[in-house]
N, C-alpha and C positions, 0 to 999 in steps of 0.2 A: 796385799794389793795397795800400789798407792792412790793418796785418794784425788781424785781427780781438781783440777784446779778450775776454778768456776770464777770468771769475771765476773763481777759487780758493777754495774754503771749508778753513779751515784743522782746522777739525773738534774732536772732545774735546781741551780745551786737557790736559791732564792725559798724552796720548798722545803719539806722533809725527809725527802731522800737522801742528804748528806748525814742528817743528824741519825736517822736509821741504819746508814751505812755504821755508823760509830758501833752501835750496838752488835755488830759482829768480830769486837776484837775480842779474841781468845775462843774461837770459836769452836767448838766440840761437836758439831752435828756431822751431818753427811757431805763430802768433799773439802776443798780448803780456797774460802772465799777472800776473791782480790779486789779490793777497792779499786776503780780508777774515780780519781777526781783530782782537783787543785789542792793542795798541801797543806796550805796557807788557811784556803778555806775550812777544810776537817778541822785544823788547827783552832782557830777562832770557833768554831762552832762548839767544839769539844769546851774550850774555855766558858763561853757561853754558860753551858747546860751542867758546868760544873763537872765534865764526865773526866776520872784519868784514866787517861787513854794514850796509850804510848806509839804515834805513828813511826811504822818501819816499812822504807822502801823495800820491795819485795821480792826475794828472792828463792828460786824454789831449794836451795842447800838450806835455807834458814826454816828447821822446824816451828810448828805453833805456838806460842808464847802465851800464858795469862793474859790479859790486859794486853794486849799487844792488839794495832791493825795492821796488816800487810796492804799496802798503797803503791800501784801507780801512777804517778804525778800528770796531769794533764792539766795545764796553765788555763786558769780564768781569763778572760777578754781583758773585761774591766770587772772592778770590783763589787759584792754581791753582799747583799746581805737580808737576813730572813725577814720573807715574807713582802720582800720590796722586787717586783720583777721589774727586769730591765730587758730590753731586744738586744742591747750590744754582747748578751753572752750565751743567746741562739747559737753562734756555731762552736761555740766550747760544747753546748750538751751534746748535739752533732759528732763533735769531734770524738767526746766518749763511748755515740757507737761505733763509731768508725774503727778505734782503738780496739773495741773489744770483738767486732765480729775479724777485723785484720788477726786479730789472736787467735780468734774460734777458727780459720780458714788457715792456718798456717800451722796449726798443733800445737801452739804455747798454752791456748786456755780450753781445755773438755765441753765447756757451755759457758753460754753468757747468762746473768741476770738480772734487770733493770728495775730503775727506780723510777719513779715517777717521773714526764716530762708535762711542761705545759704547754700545748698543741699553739692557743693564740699567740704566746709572746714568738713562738717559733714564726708565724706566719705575719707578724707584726715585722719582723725583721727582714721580710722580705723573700723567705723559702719557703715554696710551696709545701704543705707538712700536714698530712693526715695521720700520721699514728703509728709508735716503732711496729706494727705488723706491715703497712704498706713501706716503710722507708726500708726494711729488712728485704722485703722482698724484690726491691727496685736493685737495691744493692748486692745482691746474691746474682740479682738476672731470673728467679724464680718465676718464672706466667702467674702461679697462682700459690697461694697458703690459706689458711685454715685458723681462725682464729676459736681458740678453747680455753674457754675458766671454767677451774677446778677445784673442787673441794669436799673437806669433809662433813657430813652431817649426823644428827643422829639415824638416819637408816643408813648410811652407806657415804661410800664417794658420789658426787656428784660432779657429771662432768657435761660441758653444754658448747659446743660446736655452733660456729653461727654462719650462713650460708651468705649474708651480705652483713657489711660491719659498719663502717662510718657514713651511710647513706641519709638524707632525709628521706623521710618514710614515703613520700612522692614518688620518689625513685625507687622504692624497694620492686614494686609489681615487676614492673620491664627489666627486672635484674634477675628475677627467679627465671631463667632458664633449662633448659632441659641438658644443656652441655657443663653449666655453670654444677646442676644438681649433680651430675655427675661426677663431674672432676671431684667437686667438694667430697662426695661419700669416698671416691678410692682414698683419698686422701686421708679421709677419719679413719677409715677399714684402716691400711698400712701404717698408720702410727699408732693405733693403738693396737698392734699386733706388734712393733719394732718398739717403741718408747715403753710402752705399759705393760706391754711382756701377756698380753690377752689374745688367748691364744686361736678362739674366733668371735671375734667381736660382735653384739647384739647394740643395736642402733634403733633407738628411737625417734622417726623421724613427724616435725608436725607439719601442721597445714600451714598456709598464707592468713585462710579467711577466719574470721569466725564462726566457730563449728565445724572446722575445716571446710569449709564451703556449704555444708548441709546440701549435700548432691546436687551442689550448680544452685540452689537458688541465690548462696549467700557469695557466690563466688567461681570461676570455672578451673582457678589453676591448679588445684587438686586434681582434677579429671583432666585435665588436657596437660598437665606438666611433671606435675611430682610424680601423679601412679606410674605413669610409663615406665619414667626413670627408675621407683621401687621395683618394679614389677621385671625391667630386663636385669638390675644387681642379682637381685632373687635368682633371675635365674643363671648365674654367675656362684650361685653357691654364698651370697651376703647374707647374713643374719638381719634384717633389716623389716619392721616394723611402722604401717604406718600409710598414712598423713593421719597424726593425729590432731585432734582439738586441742590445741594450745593451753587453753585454762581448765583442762583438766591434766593435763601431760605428766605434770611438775607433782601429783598425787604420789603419795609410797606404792600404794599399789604398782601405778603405772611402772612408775620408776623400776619396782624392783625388776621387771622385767628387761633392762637395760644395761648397757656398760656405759653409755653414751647416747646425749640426747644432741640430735641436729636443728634449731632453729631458723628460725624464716631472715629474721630482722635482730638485731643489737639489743634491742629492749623486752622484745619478745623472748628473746631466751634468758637475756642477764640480770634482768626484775629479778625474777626468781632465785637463781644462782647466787643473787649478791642478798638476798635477803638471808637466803640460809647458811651464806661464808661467810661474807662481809669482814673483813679485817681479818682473815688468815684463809681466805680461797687467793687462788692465783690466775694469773694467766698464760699461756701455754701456744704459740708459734706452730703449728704443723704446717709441714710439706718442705723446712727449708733442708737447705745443706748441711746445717747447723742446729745446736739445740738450742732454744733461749725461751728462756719463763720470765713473769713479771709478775707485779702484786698487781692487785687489786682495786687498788683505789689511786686518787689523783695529787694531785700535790701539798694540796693543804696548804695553802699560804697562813691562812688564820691560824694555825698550829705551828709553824713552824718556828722555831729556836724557844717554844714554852717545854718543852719535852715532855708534854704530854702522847705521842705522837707513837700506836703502837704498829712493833715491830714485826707483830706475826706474820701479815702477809708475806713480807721479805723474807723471813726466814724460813719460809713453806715454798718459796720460789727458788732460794737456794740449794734448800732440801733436795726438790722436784729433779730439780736441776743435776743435780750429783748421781740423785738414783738413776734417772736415764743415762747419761754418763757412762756408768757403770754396767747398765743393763746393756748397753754397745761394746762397752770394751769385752765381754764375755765371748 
């Protein structure tokens, strides 16, 4: 089988996403990942960090090399350097999704997988800019996706679905809808039966409130919003679990009874998640047309071109990335 080719967006050149990016030349894991970024820049950063690293435009006749990166070339604005952000090369990172989901939609590239961006200098520069999960979906035409980080622990995988993403917590209430809960669950239900290959998926879903509302005194959206919605999946034949109490959720016990936990809020589910991954859990896109993972964490300007800057997230996103891939081409 060949293995599937997996874009790389190397992300805020200014960050550690380029210099992570380096760390995939001669790459031996699952699929065969394509750098896009500016040349010049790997270049210089690789010098930097000391790393030899032999960049080669890419081509898919040209099998995997030692030391070698396989690169897409996509030109810097203006020029970048670590840990110094600038807004004039906002739409160079842009332009590397754009590159790479045009490849994901066309059959060049199997999945895409990204590197850190930084939301404000994006929005410094004048484009409205919430987060590759909204700019993905706007650009697909998608209504809705499903944002999920994922990782491993010592009980198991851990995987945590979140029903609203980039909101301030003000907004969260009037966002938990009853159509919103629903789209979200088909959505978790069908990818983790088509991506993860699970084959009836168990969903642990929690509450809004604390204590999940403790029956209406601490809260009513559990009884007026979530149960319904559990209660008509159920009877749709969902494996689905729930409103639970949030701060006991994230317990092994609970867990183990799970494949997948649904979240109210951003912090609500990923406190936890990122406690127990943190620098090799990923992030994970559901609902698009396309497959696309991301690491974990953010830019790191303060780290960047010290090459202190670890690469496991990236390369669990890559991973991710290939084995679904591959779980589609079967």
């Amino acid at each position: 089988m060949i293995a599937p080719v997996i874009a790389v967006t190397s992300g805020e050149p200014a960050g550690i996403g380029p210099e992570l990016c380096l760390k995939l030349a001669g790459w031996r894991g699952a699929g065969r990942p394509v750098v896009l970024g500016d040349r010049q820049l790997l270049r210089q950063r690789a010098d930097l960090l000391g790393e030899a690293v032999v960049l080669r435009d890419y081509s898919p006749a040209l099998p995997v090399a030692d030391g070698t990166l396989d690169i897409l070339h996509v030109p810097l604005r203006v020029p970048s350097f670590a840990g110094e952000l600038t807004a004039g090369n906002a739409d160079y990172v842009l332009a590397l999704l754009d590159r790479a989901l045009a490849g994901c939609r066309n059959g060049e590239f199997a999945a895409m997988a990204t590197a850190p961006v930084h939301k404000g200098i994006i929005n410094q520069a004048g484009v409205a800019f919430t987060g590759h999960t909204e700019y993905l979906a706007e650009n697909t035409g998608t209504p809705l996706v499903v944002m999920m980080l994922a990782g491993d622990t010592p009980h198991g995988p851990l995987r945590v679905a979140l029903a609203t993403t980039h909101l301030p917590l003000s907004q969260v209430p009037a966002a938990i809808t009853a159509e919103l809960l629903e789209q979200t669950l088909r959505i978790l239900h069908a990818d983790l039966r088509s991506k993860y290959g699970i084959g009836e998926p168990r969903i642990l879903v929690a509450g809004l409130n604390p204590h999940a509302g403790e029956g209406g005194y601490l809260g009513m959206e559990e009884i007026e919003i979530i149960t319904p919605v559990l209660e008509k999946l159920r009877g749709e034949g969902m494996l689905l679990s729930g409103p639970h109490p949030a701060d006991t959720m994230f317990t092994p016990p609970v867990l183990a009874g799970g494949d997948a936990v649904l979240a109210m809020f951003h912090d609500q589910g990923l406190t936890a998640l990122k406690y127990a991954t943190f620098g090799h859990g990923i992030n994970v896109t559901l609902g698009l047309p396309i497959i696309r993972t991301s690491v974990d964490h953010g830019t790191a300007l303060e780290l960047a071109g010290s090459g202190r800057a670890d690469p496991g997230s990236l390369f669990a996103a890559v991973a991710e990335a290939a084995r679904m891939a591959e779980r589609k081409a079967v």
